[in-house]
N, C-alpha and C positions, 0 to 999 in steps of 0.2 A: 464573437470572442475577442477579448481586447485584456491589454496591457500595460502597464503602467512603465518607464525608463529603468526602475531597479527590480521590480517584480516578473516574472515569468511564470506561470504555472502550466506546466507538460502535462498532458494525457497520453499514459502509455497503455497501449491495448495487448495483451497477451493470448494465449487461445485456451487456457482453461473454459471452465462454464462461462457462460454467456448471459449476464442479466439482464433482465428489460429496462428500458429506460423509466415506465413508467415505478418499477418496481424500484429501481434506484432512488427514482424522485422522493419515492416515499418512503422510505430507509434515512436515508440522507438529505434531505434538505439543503441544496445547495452544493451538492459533492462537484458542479463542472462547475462553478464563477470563478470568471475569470480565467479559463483556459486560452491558451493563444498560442499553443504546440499541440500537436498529434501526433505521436509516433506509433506504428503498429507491428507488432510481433510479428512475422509470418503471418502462420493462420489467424492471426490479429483481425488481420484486416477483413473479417466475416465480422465481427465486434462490430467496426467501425458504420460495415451497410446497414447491420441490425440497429444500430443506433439513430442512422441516420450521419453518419459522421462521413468529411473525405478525409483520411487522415492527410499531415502535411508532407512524413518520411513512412519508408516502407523498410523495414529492417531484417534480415533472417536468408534462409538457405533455399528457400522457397520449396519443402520439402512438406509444410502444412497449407498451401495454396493451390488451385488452379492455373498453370500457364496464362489459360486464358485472362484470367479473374487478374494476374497481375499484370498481363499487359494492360488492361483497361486503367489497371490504377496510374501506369507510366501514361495514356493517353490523357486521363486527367488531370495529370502537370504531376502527380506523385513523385516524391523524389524516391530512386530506388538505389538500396545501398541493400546489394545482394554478397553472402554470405558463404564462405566454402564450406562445403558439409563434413570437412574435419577438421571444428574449431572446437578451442578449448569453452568456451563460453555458449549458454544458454542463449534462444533469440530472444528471450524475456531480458538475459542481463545486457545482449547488444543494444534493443531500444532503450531502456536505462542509462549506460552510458552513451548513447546518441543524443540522449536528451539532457546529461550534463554538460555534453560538448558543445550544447546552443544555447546553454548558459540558463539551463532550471535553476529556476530558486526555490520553487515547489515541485513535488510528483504525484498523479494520482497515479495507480495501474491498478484495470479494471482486468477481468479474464485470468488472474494469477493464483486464484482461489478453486478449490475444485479441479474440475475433469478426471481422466482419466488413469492417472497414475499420482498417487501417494508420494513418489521420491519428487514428482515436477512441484507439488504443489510444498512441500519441505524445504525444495531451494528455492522456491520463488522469496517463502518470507525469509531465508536465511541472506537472500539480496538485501533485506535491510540494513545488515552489517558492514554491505560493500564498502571499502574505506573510500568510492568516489563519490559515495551519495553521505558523507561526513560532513552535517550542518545545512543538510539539505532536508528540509522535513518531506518526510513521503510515507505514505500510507495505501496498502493492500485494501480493494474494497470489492464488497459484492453485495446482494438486496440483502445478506445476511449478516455478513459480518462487516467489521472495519478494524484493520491490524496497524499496528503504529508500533514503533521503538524508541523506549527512551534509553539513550547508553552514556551514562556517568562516567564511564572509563573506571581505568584502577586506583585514579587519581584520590586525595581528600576531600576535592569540591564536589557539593552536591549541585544537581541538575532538576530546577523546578518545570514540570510542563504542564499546562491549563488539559481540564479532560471537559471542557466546556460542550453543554449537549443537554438532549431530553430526559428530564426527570423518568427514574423507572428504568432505564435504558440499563443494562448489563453492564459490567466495567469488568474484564480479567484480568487480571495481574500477574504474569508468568514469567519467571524468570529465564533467560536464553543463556545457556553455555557458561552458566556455573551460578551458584551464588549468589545473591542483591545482598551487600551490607546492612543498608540500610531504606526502608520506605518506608515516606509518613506520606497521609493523604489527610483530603479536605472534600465533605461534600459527597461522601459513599455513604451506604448504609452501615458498614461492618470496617470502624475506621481501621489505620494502619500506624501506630505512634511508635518509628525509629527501631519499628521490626525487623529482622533480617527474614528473608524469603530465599528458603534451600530449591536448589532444584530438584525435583524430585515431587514432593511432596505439592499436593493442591490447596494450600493455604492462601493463594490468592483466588483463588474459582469465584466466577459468581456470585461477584459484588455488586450491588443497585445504585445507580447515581440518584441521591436524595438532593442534589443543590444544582442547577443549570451551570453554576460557576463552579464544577469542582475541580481539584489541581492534584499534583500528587508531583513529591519530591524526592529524589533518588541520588544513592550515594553508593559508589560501589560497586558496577553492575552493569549487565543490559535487564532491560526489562522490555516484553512484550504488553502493550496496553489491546485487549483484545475487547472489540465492544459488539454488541446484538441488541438490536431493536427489543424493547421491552412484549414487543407482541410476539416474540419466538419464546420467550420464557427463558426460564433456568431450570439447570438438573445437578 
């Protein structure tokens, strides 16, 4: 894993569902290049063995780990940055901001999708809002999905982002926490020309990327870009 002087890209591990590496590989293409941080959730760090990873920080209350399982990670030079078990914050949003404070310029977090409770997996993507991860590109991932935010603010400038990827592949368009003024795209099947997208309503569901280059530009808004391997289908 290596790094460039102005680039960093963080892998943060959370304890949602747990994908396989090989399953990632082939979802994603490329989802770890260039990683050269690992930070793990709590129970993260079962991600990390399953992967085959050491993470490089150990994050959380230690209340989804083994005793044992984290002394081992301190044995193997783990940095452990343990957590009181009444804090205001999520261990998913602790290793997040642990990972802006060593200076991400990129985030993937794997394990933030799925498990077992519905409200865990609500706020994990609602972490995309966090105002510390602002201009920080970072994207939710699993063998199934891949979640990404573009947020245009309330501002008049629009905000263009590349949806660059496999022909066929799903592309959703959802809007988070009100309103998109406006979104045009490039390179969908079912284009979008300076539409506004209500919340509510599923007018962005279930769009096909027809161009490897396509883009999609937003004014007005946050938007959820929600993608699926074209081998899960659409409904």
């Amino acid at each position: 894993m290596t790094s460039d002087r102005t680039s960093l890209h963080a892998l943060v591990l959370a304890d949602g569902d747990r994908p396989a590496r090989t399953a990632l590989d082939a979802a994603w293409p490329g989802w770890d290049d260039r990683v050269a941080l690992v930070v793990a959730a709590d129970g993260g760090a079962g991600l990390a063995a399953e992967l085959g990873i050491v993470p490089d920080r150990w994050v959380g209350d230690g209340d989804s780990i083994a005793p044992d399982d984290l002394a081992d990670l301190e044995r193997r030079g783990v940095t452990i940055l343990r957590a009181s078990p009444d804090k205001d914050e999520s261990d998913s949003e602790l290793a997040l901001l642990e990972a802006v404070r060593a200076g991400a310029t990129e985030i993937t977090v794997l394990g933030a999708l799925g498990g077992r409770r519905v409200d865990h997996l609500l706020a994990n993507v609602a972490l995309l809002t966090h105002p510390a991860l602002a201009g920080i590109p970072t994207r939710l991932v699993d063998n199934r999905t891949r979640v990404t935010l573009v947020d245009a603010g309330p501002g008049p400038a629009s905000v263009r982002r590349d949806l660059t990827g496999r022909i066929g592949d799903v592309v959703s368009l959802l809007p988070w926490g009100g309103e998109v003024e406006t979104v045009s795209t490039s390179g969908l099947r079912y284009p979008l020309m300076r539409e506004r997208l209500l919340a509510g309503p599923a007018r962005g569901l279930s769009n096909i990327r027809t161009d490897s280059g396509a883009w999609i530009e937003v004014r007005g808004g946050r938007l959820l870009v929600v993608e699926s391997p074209a081998t899960l289908g659409a409904s």
